[in-house]
C-alpha positions in Angstrom: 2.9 19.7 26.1 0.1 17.4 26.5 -2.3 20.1 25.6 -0.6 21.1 22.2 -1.1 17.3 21.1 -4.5 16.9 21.5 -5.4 20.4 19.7 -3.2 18.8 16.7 -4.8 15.5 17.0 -8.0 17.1 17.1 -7.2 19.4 14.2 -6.4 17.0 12.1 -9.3 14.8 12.9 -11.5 17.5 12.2 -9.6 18.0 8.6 -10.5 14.2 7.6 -14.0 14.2 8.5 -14.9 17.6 7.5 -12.6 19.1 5.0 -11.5 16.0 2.9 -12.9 15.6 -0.1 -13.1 11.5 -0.5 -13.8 9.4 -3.5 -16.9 7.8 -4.2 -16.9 4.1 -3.6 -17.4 3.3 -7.6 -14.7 5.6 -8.3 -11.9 4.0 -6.1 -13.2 0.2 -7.3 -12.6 1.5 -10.9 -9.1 2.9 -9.6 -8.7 -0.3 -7.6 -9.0 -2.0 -10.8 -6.1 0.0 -12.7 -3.5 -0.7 -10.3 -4.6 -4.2 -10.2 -4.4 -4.8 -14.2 -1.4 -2.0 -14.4 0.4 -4.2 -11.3 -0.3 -7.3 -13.2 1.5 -6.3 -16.5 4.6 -4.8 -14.8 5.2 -7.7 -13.0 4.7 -10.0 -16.2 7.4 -7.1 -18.2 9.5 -7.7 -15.0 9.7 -11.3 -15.5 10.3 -11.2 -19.2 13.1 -9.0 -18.5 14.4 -10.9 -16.0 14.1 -14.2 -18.2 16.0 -12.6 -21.4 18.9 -11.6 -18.6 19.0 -14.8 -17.2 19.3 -16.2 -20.2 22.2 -13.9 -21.5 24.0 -14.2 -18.5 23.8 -18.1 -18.6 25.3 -18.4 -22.3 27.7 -15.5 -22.1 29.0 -17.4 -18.8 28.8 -20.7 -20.8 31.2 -18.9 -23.3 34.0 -18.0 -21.0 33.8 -21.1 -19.0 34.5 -23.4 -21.7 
C-alpha cells in the first residue's frame, strides 16, 4: 500500500521538475499584473452595481412604505 504511494509521489515529483514547462519569471509578473488591474476593475463594476441596486431598492421600498 505504502509502496504504491511513494511511486506516485515520486512520479509526480518527477513530472514538476522535469516535464513541466514553467513560465519565465517576466512572463508571470506581466500576468501578475493583468489579474491585478483586471481584479481591480471588477471589483470597482461590482460596487457600482451594487450602489445603483441599493439605491433602487431603497426608493422602491420608500414608495410602498409611505
Amino acid at each position: 500500500m505504502f509502496k504504491g504511494f511513494i511511486e506516485y509521489v515520486k512520479g509526480a515529483y518527477d513530472e514538476l521538475v522535469n516535464h513541466v514547462v514553467w513560465p519565465k519569471w517576466d512572463e508571470v509578473y506581466k500576468m501578475t499584473i493583468v489579474v491585478a488591474v483586471f481584479s481591480a476593475i471588477f471589483s470597482i463594476f461590482i460596487a457600482f452595481v451594487d450602489y445603483i441596486f441599493r439605491t433602487v431598492l431603497q426608493a422602491y421600498y420608500k414608495l410602498i412604505k409611505g
